[in-house]
Backbone as a printed PyTorch tensor [residue, N CA C, xyz], in Angstrom:
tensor([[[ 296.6170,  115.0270, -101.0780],
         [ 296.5380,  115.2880,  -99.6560],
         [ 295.7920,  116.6080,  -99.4580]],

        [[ 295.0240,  116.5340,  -98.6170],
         [ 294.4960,  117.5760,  -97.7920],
         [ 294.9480,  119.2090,  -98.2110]],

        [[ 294.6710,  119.9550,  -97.9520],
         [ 295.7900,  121.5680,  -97.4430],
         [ 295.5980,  121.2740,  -96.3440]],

        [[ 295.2310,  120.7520,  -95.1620],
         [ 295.0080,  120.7440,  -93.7550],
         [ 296.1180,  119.4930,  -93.3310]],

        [[ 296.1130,  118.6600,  -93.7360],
         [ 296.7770,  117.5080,  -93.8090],
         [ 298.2660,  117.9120,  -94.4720]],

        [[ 298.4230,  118.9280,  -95.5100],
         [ 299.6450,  119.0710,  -95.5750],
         [ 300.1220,  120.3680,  -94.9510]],

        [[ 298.9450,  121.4520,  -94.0810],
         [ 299.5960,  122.3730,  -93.0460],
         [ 300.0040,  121.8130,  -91.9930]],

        [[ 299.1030,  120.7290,  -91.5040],
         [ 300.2540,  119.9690,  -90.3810],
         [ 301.2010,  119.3800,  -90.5380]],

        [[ 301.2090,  118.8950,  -91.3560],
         [ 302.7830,  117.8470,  -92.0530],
         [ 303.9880,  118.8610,  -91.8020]],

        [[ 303.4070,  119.9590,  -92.2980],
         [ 304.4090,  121.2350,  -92.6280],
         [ 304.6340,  121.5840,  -90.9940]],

        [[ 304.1780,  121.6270,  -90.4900],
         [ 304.7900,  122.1540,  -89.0500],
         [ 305.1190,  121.0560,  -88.4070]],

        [[ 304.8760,  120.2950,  -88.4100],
         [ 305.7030,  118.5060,  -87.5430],
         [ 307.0920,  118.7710,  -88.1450]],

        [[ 307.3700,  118.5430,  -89.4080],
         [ 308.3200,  119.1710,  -89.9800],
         [ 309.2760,  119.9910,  -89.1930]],

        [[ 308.5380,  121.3060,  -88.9410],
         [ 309.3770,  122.1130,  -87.8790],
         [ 309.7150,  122.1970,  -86.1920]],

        [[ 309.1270,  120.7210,  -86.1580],
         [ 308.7540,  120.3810,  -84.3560],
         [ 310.5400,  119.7280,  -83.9890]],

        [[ 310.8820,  119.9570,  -82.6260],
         [ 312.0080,  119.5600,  -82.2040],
         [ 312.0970,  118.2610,  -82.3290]],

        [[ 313.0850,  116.8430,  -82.3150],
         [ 312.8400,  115.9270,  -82.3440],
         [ 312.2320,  115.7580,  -80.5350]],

        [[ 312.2640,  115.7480,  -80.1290],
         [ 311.6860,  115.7030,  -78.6680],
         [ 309.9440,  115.8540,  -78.5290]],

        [[ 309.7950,  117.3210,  -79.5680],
         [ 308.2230,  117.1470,  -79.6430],
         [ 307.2670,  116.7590,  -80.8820]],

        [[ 308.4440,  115.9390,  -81.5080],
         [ 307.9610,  115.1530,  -82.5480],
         [ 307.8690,  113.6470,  -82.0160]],

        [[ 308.4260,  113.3510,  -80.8910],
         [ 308.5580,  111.9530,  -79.7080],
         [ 307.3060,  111.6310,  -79.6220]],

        [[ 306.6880,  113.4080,  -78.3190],
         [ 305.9680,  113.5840,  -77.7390],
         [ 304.5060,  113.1950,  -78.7550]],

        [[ 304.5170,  114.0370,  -79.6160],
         [ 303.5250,  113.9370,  -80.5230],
         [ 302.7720,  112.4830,  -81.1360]],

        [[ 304.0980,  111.6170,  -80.8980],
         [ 303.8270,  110.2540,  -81.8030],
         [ 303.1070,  109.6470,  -80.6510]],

        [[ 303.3940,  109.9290,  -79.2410],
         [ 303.1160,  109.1110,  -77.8200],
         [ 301.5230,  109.6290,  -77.7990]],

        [[ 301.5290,  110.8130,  -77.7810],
         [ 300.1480,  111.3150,  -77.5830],
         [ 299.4590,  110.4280,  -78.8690]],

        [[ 299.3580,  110.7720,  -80.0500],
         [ 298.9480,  110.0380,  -80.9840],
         [ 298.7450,  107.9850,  -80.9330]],

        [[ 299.6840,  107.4130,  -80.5200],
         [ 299.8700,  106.0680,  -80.4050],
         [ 298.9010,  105.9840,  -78.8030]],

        [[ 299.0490,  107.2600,  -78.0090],
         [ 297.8270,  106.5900,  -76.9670],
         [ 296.4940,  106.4700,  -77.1750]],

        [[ 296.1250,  107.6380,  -78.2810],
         [ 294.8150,  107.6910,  -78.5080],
         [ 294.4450,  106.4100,  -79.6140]],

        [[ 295.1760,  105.8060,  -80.3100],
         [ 294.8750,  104.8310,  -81.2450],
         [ 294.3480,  103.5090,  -80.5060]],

        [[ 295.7670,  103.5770,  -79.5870],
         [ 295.6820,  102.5830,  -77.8970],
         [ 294.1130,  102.4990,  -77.4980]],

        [[ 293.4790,  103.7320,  -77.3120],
         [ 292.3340,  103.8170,  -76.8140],
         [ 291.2610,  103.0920,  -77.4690]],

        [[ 291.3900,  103.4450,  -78.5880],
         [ 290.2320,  104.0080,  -79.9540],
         [ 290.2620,  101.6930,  -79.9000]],

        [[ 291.1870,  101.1780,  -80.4580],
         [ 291.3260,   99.8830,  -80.5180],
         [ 290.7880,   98.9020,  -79.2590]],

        [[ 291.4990,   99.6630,  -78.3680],
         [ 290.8320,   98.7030,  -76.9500],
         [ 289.6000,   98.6110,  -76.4610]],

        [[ 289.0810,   99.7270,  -77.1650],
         [ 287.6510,   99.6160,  -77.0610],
         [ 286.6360,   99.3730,  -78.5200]],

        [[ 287.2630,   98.5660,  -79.4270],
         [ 287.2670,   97.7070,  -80.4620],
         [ 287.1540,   96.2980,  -79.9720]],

        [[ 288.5570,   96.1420,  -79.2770],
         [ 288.5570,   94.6590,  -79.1640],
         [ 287.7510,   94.3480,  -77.8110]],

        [[ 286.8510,   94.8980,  -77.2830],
         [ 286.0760,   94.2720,  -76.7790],
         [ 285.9970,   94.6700,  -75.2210]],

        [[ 286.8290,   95.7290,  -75.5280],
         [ 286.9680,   96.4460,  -73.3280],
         [ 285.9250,   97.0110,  -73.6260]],

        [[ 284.9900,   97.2020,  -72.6420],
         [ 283.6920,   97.7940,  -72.5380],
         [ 283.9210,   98.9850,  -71.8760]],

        [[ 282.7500,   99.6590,  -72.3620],
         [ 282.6630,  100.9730,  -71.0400],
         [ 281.9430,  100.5840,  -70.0750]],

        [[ 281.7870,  101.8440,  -69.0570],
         [ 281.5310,  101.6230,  -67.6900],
         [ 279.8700,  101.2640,  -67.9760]],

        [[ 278.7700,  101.9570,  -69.1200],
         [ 277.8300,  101.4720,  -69.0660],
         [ 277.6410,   99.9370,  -69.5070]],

        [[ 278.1050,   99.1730,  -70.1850],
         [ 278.8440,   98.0310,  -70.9710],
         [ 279.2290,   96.7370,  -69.7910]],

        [[ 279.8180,   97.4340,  -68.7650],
         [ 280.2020,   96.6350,  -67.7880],
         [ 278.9970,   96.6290,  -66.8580]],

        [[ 278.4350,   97.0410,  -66.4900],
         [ 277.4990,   97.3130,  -65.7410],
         [ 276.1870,   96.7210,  -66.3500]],

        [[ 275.9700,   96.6350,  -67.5620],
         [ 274.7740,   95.6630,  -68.1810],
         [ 275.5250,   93.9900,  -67.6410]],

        [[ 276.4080,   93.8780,  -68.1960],
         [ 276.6780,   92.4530,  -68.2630],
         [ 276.8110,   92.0060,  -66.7170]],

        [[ 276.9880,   92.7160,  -65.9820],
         [ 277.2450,   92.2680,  -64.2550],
         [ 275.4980,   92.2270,  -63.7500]],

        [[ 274.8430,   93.3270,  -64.6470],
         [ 273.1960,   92.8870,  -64.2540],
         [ 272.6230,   91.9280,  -64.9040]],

        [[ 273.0230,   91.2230,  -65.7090],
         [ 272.5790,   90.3020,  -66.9060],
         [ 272.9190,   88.7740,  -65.7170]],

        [[ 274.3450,   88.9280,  -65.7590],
         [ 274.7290,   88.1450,  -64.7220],
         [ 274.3290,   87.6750,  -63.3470]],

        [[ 273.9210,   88.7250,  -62.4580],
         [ 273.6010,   88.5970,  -61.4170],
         [ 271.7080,   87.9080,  -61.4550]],

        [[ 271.4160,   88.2780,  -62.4120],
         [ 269.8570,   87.7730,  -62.9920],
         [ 269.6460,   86.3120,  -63.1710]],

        [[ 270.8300,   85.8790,  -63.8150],
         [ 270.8660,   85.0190,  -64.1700],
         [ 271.5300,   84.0080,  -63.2600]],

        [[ 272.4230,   84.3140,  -62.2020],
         [ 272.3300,   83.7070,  -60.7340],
         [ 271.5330,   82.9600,  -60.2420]],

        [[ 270.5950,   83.9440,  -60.3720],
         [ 269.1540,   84.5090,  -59.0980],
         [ 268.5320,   83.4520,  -59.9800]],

        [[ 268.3480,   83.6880,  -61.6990],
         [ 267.2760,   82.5820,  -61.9600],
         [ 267.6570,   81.0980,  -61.3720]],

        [[ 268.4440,   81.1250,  -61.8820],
         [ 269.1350,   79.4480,  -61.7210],
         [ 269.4130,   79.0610,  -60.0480]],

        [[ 269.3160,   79.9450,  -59.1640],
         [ 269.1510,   79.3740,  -57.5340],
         [ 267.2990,   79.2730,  -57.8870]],

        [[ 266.7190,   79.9500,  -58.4480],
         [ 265.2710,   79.5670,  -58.1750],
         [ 264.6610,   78.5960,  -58.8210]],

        [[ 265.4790,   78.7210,  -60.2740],
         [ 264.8720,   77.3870,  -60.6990],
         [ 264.9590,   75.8730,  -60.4210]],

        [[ 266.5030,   76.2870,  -59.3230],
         [ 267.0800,   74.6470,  -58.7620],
         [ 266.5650,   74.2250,  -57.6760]],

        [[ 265.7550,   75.5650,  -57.0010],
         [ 265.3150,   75.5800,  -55.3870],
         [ 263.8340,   74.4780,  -55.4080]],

        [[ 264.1560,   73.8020,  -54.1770],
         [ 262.5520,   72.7430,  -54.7460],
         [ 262.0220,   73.1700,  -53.2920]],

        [[ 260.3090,   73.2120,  -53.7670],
         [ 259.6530,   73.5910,  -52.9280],
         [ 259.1010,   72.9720,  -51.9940]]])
């Protein structure tokens, strides 16, 4: 292990159980994060391609069905 990895170990160690709770919540949200945007939640630029991809592709298909 680490020395960095075992200076924090070493002070969690000395954390109250309350902010050893806290610590796991903060930690388990950021994993939360890190994964959900794994499995496929997009970001705001991400969402915003596919709604223009979409809306394109609307537009083609009313024009290509439209008879003249």
């Amino acid at each position: 292990m680490s020395d960095a990895l075992s200076y924090v170990e070493e002070q969690v160690q000395t954390f109250t159980l309350a902010e050893q709770i806290h610590l796991l919540n903060f930690i388990a949200d950021n994993i939360n994060k890190k994964t959900s945007i794994l499995n496929n939640e997009y970001t705001e630029e991400q969402s915003l391609q596919r709604m223009r991809e979409a809306s394109l592709s609307t537009v083609w298909e009313s024009v290509k069905n439209d008879t003249w």
